[in-house]
N, C-alpha and C positions, 0 to 999 in steps of 0.2 A: 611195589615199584622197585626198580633196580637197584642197589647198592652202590652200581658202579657213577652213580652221579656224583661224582665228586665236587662239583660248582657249586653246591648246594647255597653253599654262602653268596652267593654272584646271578643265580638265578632263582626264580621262584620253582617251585614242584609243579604249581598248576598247568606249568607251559612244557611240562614232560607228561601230562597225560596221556597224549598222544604223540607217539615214535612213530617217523616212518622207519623204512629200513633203514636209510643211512639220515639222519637227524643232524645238521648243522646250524648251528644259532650264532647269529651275531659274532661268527671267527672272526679275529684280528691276529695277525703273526707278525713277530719284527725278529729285526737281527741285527747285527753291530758287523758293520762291513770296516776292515783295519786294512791297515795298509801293509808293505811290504815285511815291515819291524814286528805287526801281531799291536798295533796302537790304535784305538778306536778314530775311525776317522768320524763316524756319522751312523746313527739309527736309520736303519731301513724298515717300512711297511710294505711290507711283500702283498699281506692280504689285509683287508680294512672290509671290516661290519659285511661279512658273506652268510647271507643263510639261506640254505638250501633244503628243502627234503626230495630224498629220491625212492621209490619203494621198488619193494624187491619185484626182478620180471622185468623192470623199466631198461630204454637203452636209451643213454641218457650221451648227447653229447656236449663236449667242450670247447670252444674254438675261441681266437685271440692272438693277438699279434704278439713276436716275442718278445719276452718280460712281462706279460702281461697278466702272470700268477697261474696260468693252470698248472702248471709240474709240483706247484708247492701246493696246490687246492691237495691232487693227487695225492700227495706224501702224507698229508694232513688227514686223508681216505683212507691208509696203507698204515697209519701210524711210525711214518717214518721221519716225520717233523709234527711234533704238539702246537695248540695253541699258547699263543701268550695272551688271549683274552678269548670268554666263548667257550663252547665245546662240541666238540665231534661225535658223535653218538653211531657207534657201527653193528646193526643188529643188537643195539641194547648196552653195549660194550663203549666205555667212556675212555678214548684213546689216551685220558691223562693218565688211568690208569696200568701201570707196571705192567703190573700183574696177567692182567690183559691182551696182553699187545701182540702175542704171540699168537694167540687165539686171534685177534681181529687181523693178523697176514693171514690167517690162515682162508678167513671167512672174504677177504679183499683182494683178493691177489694182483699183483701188478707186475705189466708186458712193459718193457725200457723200451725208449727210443731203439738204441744200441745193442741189439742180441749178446755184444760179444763184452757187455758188463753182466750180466748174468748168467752168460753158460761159464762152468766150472768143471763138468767131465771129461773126460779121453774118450766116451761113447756115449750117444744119444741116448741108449736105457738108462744106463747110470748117472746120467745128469736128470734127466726126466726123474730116476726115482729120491734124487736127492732131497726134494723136499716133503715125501712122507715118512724119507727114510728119520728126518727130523722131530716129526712131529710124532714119533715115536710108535709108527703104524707096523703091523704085523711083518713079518715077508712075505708072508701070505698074498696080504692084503697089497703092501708094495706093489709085488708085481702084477697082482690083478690090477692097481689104481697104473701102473705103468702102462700096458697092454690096453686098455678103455682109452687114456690121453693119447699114446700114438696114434691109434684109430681116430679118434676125434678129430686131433689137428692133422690128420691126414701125412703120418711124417714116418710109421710104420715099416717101411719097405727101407729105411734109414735106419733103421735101429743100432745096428754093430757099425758102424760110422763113427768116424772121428766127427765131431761139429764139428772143427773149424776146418775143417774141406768142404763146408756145405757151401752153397750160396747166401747170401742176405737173406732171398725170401724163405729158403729152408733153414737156414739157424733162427727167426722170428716163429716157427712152428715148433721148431724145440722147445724155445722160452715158453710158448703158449702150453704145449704139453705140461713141463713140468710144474705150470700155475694150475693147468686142470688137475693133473697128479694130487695135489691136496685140498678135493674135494670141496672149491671156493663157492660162495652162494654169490658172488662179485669178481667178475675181471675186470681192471681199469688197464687201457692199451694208452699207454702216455706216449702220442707222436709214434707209434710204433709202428706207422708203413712210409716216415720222412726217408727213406733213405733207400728205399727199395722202388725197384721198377713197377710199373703200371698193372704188368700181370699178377706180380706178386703183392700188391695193395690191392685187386680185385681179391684176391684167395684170401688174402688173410680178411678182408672187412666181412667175407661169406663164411668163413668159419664163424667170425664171432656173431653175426646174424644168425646164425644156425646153431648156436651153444643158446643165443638166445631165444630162439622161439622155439627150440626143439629141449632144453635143457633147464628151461627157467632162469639161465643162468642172469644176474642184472651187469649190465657191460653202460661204463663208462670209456666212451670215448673222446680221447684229445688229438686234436687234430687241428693242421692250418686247410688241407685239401677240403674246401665246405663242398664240394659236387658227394662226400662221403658222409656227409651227415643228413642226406637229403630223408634216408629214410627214420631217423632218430625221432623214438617221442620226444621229445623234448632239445631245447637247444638252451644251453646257457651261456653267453657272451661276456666275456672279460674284456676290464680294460683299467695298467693304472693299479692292478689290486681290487677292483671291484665289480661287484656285477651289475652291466650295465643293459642286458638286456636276457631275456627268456620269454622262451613260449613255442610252439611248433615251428619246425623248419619254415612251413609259409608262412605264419606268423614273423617269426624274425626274417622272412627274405623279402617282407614288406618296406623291413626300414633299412634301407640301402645306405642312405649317410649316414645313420650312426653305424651301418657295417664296415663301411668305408674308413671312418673317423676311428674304429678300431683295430686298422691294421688288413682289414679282410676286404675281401667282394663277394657280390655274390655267383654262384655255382656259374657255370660257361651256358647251362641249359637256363638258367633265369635268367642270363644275358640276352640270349635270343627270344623267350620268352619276353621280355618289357622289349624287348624291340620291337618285335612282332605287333606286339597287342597295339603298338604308338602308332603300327603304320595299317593297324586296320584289319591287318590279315589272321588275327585270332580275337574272337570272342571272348568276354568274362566267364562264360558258359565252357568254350573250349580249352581255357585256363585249369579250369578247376578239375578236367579231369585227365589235365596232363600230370605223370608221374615223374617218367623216365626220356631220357634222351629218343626209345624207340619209342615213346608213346608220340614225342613233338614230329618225328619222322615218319612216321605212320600218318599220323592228320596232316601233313601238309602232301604228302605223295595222295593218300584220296582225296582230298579237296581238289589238287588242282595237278594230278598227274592226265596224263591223256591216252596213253595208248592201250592202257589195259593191263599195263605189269605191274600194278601197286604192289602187289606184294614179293616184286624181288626185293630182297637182302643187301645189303650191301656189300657191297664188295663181288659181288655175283659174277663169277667169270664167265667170257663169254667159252661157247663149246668149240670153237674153230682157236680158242686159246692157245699157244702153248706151255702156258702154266698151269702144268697137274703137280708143282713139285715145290715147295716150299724154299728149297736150296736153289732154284731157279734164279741166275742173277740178275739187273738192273745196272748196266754199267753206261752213264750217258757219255758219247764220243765227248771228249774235252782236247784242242788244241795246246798245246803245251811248251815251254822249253827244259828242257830237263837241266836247262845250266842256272835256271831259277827257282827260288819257293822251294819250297822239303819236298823228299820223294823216296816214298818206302819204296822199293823193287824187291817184289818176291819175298818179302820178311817172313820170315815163321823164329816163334820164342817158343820156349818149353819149359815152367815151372819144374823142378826136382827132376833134370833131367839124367837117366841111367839110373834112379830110383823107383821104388813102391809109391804110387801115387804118383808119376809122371803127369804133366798135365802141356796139352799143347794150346795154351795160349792163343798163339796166333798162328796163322797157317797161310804163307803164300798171298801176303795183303801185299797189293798193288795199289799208290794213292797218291794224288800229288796233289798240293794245297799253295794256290797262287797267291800272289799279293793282293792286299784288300778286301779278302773274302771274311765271310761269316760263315764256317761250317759247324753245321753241328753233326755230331756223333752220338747214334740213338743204338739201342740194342736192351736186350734182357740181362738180370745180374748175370756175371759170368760170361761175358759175350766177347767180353777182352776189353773192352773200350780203357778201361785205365793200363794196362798193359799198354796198348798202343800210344796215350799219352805221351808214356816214360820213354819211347822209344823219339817221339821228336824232340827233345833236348840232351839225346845221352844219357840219360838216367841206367837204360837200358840198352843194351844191344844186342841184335840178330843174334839167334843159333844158324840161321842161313837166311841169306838176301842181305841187303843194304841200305842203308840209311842218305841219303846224298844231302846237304846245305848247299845252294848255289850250285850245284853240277862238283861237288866236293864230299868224297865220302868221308862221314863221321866217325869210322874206327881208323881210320889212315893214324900209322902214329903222332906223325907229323899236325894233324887238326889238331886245330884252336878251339878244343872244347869249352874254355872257359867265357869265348866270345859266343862260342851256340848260345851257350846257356843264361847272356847277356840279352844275343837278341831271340833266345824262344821261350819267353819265361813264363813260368809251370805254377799253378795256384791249384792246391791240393783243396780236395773234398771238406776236410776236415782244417779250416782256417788256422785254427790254435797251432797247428802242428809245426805252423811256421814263424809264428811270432814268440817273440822272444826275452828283445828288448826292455828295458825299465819305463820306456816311453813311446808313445807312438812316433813323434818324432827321429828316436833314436834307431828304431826298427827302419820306417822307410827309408833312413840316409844310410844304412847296414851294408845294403849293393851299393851304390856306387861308390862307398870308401873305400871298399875294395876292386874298384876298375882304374885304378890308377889316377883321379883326377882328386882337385884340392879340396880342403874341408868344406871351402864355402862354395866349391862348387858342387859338393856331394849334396849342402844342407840347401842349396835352392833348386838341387833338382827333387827332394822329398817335398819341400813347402809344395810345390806345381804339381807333383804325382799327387799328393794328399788334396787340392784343391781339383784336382782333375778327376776324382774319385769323388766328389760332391759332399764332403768332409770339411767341418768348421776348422777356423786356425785356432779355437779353443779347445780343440781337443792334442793339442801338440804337446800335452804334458803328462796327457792323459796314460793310463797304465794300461796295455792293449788290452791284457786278460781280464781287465772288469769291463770293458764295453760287449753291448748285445751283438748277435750273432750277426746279424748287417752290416755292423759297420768291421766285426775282427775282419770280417771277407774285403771288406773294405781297402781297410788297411791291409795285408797281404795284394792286393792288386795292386795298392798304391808302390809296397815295396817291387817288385816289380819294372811297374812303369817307372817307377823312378831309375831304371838302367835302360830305359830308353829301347823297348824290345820291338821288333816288328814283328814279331808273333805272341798274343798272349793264351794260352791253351789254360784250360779253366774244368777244372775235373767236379762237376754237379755245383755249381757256383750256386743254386740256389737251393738246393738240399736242407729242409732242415726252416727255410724263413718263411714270415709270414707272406700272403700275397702283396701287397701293399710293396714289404721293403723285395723281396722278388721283381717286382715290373722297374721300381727304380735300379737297381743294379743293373738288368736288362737293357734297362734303357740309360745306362750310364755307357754299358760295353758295344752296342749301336751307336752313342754320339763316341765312342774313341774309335770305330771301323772308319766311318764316314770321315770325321771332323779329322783327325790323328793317320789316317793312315792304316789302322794297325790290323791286322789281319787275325781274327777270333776264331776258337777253333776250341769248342765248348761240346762237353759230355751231356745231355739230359736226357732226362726220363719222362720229362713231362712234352706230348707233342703238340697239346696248345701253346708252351711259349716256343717251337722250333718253327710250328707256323704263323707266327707272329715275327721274330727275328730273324730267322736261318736263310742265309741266299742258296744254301745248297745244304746237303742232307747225304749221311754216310752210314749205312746201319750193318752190324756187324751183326753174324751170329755162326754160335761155335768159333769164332777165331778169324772168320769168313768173311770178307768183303760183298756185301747181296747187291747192296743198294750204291749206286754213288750217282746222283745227279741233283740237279738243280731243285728245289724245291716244288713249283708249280710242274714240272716237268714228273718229280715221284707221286704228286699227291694225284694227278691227274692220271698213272697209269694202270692198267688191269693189272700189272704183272707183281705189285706188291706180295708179300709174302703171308696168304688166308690167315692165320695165327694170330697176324699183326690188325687186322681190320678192326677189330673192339677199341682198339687203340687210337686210331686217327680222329683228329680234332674232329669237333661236334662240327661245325661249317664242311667239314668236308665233307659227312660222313648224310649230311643233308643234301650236299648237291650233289653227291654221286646217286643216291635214290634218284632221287626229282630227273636227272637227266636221263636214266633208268625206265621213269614212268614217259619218259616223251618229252618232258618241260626243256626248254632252251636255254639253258642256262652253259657257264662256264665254269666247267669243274677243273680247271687249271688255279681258282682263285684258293687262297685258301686263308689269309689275314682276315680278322674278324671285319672288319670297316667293309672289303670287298665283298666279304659274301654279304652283308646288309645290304649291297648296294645290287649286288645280283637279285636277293630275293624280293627287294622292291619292287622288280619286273614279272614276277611269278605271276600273280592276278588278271 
């Protein structure tokens, strides 16, 4: 038996007979969370009585609302946090052990949320080879273990590349590289497609599918997107520190309230699926040998398509089209006054401009966003969308074109930028970035102390923005940087509204959370368009929630204005951009088949409730 059992005293031998690859018993982790001084306020149990075995081969995922312990399971995986009770067993290897621990990163390797916390090079090879160059591998060897990872993660053609000029989803294949690079029997990807677009969370979940059936490699994944655990053996569900449920994808997509109760839902294609099945129109039979979104599309275009085209594609252009061209644009006529609402004319910006690495941002955006709209702003990393952002509040301004506020251009010396920026306020990706304060309280009343009105009226416009962000009045004491990711976004929106904005521009406002605290946000920033007035005008990546909220729909690419029209108006036309078709919500991507096969439907619909209510009439 192995040496490295150190419990020995706390557990019995008999129950280490059998190792799987990774052996977890009865973990428990705590920690002393202090306060600002470094003075214990209180004991945390992060993780309470988890045991798990996972065997090597396996791809194993993890899902759970935030805080709900996967990132510390992980660490625990990685030996980058020990237990305080229990043991971790990795390939044999007991993470209590010192001596070890270098050995089990090697054998664990772990993908961050954040690429840009573990790249460290000036060039993609030499970050890639940093971590065999560690573990004390040949140069030989190095560079052969370099040249295998690039090819793997598909990131090759980048090599003599600075990373941080890549994109999101190309600095996430770096990181991958330089985990492959030291030849791991285990990758854990922790949340490691939260922050990247659609395309690039298809790439990277197909690399790690491919390291694992092609490589043996055992890939744990953490993730809140569950449509990407569909094909995982194994699911295990946190909640709380514990685990509260396991067993195969359709096994755990059986029990919908305790998915719910833990922060999740389930997949967009199991949504339709239990609809479906409620109204008749699929079999238990037809259930079982549905996979994939194109399997659910496929059986309903044969069942009940009529003319004989079941098997167009979606998105199938028609031949008298004339869209052969991706760059083809989508501009729907909008009536306007230009003395109202923002209005880019002609913008184009240029990162490092008359430098090596010029980069042109934006090019020639044409845009104007009226009062009380909900727009959302879609595109791939790098597509400019946060560029553009920064340009409706002044952050940023034109290298050519203009900015206009009310028929008033933004660079005039004479503008009142401090009033833009009052009423078009800017809540950044990354929530932390802006809080600050000692207290939540003290953050949201931060803006208006400084618009010139009195203390108590600064501190009852933060109570109303914090109660209007659907925020307890006990947490008005509360320290912003120890609350979960929901609510710091919270509070930043709160700070904010509390200056009273009629625009609030919202860069991935849901980036990063669980589904659960996502649809409430969501649906906090739809009751302040409606209720409030207030005019939204939000970045995402995901285009389930832009067909659920968005009255209108803006999608850039290369820097490029494509798309600008009404939402049932984009979802509903031929002319989208082929690329982008993997992409469009599951209800759309149904009724554009179906009306394709003959069926009568209305493909202008595209909110889930609607198309229910279309496909009830299919039969």
């Amino acid at each position: 038996m192995n040496n490295e059992l150190s419990k020995a005293s706390t557990y019995n031998f008999e129950r280490y007979i059998y190792m799987a690859f990774i052996d977890i018993k009865n973990l428990v982790f705590e920690y002393f969370r202090r306060d600002d001084e470094g003075n214990v306020e209180e004991m945390v149990e992060a993780l309470s009585d988890i045991s798990i075995d996972i065997e090597q081969g396996d791809f194993i995922a993890i899902v759970g609302k935030n805080g709900s312990g996967k990132s510390t399971l992980a660490k625990q995986i990685n030996a980058l946090l020990t237990p305080s009770e229990g043991a971790v067993i990795v390939d044999g290897m007991d993470t209590e052990n010192e001596e070890l621990r270098l050995s089990i990163r090697k054998t664990a390797g772990m993908v961050f949320q954040n690429p840009d916390n573990q790249i460290i090079g000036s060039m993609v090879e030499e970050d890639v080879a940093f971590g065999p160059e560690n573990l004390g591998f040949s140069k030989e060897k190095i560079w052969n273990q370099v040249d295998v990872a690039l090819n793997m993660a598909e990131i090759q053609e980048y090599r003599k590349n600075n990373p941080n000029n890549l994109s999101g989803g190309q600095k996430q294949r770096v990181a991958i590289a330089g985990v492959l690079a030291m030849e791991p029997k285990c990758i854990i990807f922790d949340e490691s497609t939260a922050m990247l677009d659609p395309g690039s969370r298809k790439r990277i979940l197909k690399t790690a599918k491919l390291l694992n059936k092609e490589k043996g490699i055992t890939i744990i994944w953490i993730t809140h997107h569950m449509n990407e655990v569909i094909e995982a053996d194994k699911v295990f569900v946190m909640k709380q520190g514990k685990l509260v449920l396991q067993g195969t994808p359709k096994q755990i997509f059986e029990e919908e309230n305790v998915i719910y109760d833990c922060g999740l839902m389930l997949p967009v294609l199991y949504q339709y699926i239990k609809f479906l099945s409620g109204q008749g129109l699929l079999s238990k039979e037809d259930v079982y040998d549905i996979e994939s979104d194109e399997d659910l599309i496929d059986f309903l275009v044969n069942k009940y398509g009529i003319n004989g085209t079941k098997t167009a594609k979606v998105g199938a252009v028609k031949a008298d089209s004339k869209n052969n061209n991706d760059m083809d644009a989508i501009i729907q006529h909008r009536d306007y006054n230009p003395a109202e609402g923002l209005l880019l004319d002609n913008v184009s910006y240029i990162y490092n401009k008359g430098f090596a690495g010029e980069i042109k941002a934006l090019n020639n955006v044409n845009l104007h966003i009226g009062n009380g709209e909900f727009v959302a702003v879609i595109g791939s990393t790098g597509s400019g969308k946060s560029t553009l952002m920064q340009h409706l509040n002044g952050l940023l301004f034109p290298d050519d074109g203009n900015v206009y506020y009310k028929g008033k251009d933004v660079a005039d010396k004479d503008f009142p930028l401090k009033k833009l920026r009052q009423k078009v306020g800017l809540v950044f990706q990354y929530p932390e970035y802006q809080l600050f304060a000692e207290t939540v309280e003290q953050d949201v009343a931060f803006g208006p102390l400084n618009m010139d009105i009195s203390k108590v009226e600064a501190n009852k416009r933060a109570y109303s923005a914090i109660e209007a962000v659907g925020l307890p009045d006990t947490i008005y004491d509360a320290a912003p940087l120890s609350l979960s990711g929901g609510q710091k976004r919270r509070v930043a929106i709160a700070g904010v509204l509390a200056m009273g904005p009629e625009y609030l521009v919202l860069d991935e406002p849901t980036a990063g959370l669980d589904p659960v605290s996502a649809k409430q946000l969501l649906d906090m920033l739809k009751h302040l368009q409606i209720e409030q007035k207030i005019t939204i005008v939000m970045v995402s990546h995901s285009m389930e929630e832009v067909s659920e909220y968005a009255d209108r729909i803006v999608f850039l690419k290369h820097g490029e204005v494509i798309i600008d029209g009404e939402s049932s108006y984009v979802y509903s036309s031929d002319l989208l951009p082929k690329s982008y078709y993997s992409n469009l919500p599951l209800g759309v991507k149904i009724l554009r088949r179906l009306k394709e096969a003959g069926v009568d439907v209305d493909i202008s619909k595209h909110k889930k409730e609607d198309v229910f209510m279309e496909l009830c009439g299919i039969a």
